[in-house]
N, C-alpha and C positions, 0 to 999 in steps of 0.2 A: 041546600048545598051552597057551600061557599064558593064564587067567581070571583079569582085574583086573576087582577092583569097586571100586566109590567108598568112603572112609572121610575122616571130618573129625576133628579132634583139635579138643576144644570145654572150652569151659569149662560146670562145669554149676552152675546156682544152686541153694540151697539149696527144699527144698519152697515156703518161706515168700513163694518169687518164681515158683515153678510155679503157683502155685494161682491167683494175681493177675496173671497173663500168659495161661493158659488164661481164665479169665474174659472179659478183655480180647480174645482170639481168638473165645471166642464170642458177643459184643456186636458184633463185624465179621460175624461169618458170620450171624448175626440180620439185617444192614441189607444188606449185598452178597450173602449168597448163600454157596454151593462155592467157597473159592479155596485156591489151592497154600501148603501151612505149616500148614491151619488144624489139621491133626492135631499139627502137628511140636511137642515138648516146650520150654519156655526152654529157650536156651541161646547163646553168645558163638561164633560157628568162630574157630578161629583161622588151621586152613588144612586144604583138603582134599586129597586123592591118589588116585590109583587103587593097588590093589597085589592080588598076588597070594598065597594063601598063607604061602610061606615070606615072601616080604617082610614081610609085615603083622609076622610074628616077628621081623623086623629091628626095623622101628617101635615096636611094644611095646617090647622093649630100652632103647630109644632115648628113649622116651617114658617111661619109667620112670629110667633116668639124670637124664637133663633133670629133673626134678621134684622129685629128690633135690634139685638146685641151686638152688631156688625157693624165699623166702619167701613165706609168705601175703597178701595184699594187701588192705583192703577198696575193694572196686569199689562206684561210684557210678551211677545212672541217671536222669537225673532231669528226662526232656523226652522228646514225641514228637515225632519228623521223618521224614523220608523220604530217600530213594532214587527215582529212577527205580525203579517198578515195587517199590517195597517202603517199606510204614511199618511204626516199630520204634520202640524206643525207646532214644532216647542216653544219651550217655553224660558224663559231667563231665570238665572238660578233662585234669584230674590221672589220670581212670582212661583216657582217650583216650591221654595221654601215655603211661603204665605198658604198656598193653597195646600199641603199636607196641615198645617196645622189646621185649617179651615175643616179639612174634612176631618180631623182629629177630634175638634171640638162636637163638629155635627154630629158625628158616630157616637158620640160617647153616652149622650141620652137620647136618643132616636127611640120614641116612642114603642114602636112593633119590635114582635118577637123575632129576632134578625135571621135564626134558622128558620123558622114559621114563612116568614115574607122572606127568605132567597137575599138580603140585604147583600149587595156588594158593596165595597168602597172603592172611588178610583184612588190612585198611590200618584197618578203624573198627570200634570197640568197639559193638556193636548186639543188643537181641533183638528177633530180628522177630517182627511182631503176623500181618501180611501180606504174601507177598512174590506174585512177578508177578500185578502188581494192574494194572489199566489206568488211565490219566489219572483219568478220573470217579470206580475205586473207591478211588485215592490219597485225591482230593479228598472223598468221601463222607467217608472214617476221617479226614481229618484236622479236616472238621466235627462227626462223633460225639465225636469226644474232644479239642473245643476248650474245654471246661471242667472237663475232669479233671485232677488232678495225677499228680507221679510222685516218685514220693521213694525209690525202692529203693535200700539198700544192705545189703550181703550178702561175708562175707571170700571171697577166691579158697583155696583152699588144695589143689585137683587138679585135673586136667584130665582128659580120658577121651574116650578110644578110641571114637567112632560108625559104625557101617556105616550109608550111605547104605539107604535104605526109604519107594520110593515111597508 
């Protein structure tokens, strides 16, 4: 029997946007409390999968070709918003632009059978601060950090491999 598990193909920011996103998760988890992400590292998905083993072998491959074909980018952040059930923080329209096409190129030969492995693709460049937040703890984060700024930018230059970990 086949054991798929979850894996995202993410972009990961450099320390210097770890440390200032953790912050900012626990200035949420100070004013709301326990919520889902508050562990989770920055980071951009770009699409997630289920696979098994030998696939994820496929993947890696695949995710290492692809890479080779990638210039480096610098990506911009530089606004908090929301989602249904998740504030995060956006993205500038140039790195909003860059990254659909990014995940457009990546999706388009992605090795696995995309209904088989559950493939999602994400649509918007984002790191969440908080994700399944209910209405009130949207509206809390989005009154805690209506005087803060956001100025991140940071070059793209890999992407990497995540196993999903509740």
């Amino acid at each position: 029997m086949r054991v798929r598990e979850w894996y995202s193909i993410v972009i990961s920011p450099p320390e210097k946007v770890i440390y200032p996103v953790k912050d900012m998760k626990m200035l949420l988890y100070k004013n709301i409390g326990d919520y889902s992400s508050y562990n989770s590292e920055a980071h951009i998905t770009i699409v997630n999968f289920k696979a098994d083993p030998a696939e994820l072998n496929i993947v890696i491959r695949y995710v290492n070709d692809f890479s080779l074909r990638c210039s480096p980018k610098d990506l911009e952040f530089i606004k908090f918003a929301s989602f249904p059930k998740t504030f995060h923080l956006g993205a500038s329209s140039d790195t909003e632009q860059w990254f659909k096409e990014l995940v457009k190129r990546f999706s388009k030969r992605f090795p696995l059978n995309k209904t088989a492995c559950e493939f999602e693709s994400s649509s918007t460049p984002h790191i969440t601060i908080g994700r399944k937040l209910d209405v009130v703890e949207i509206s809390m984060a989005c009154h805690l950090f209506e005087n803060h700024s956001v100025d991140i930018v940071f070059e793209c230059n890999s992407i990497t491999i995540r196993k999903f970990n509740k």
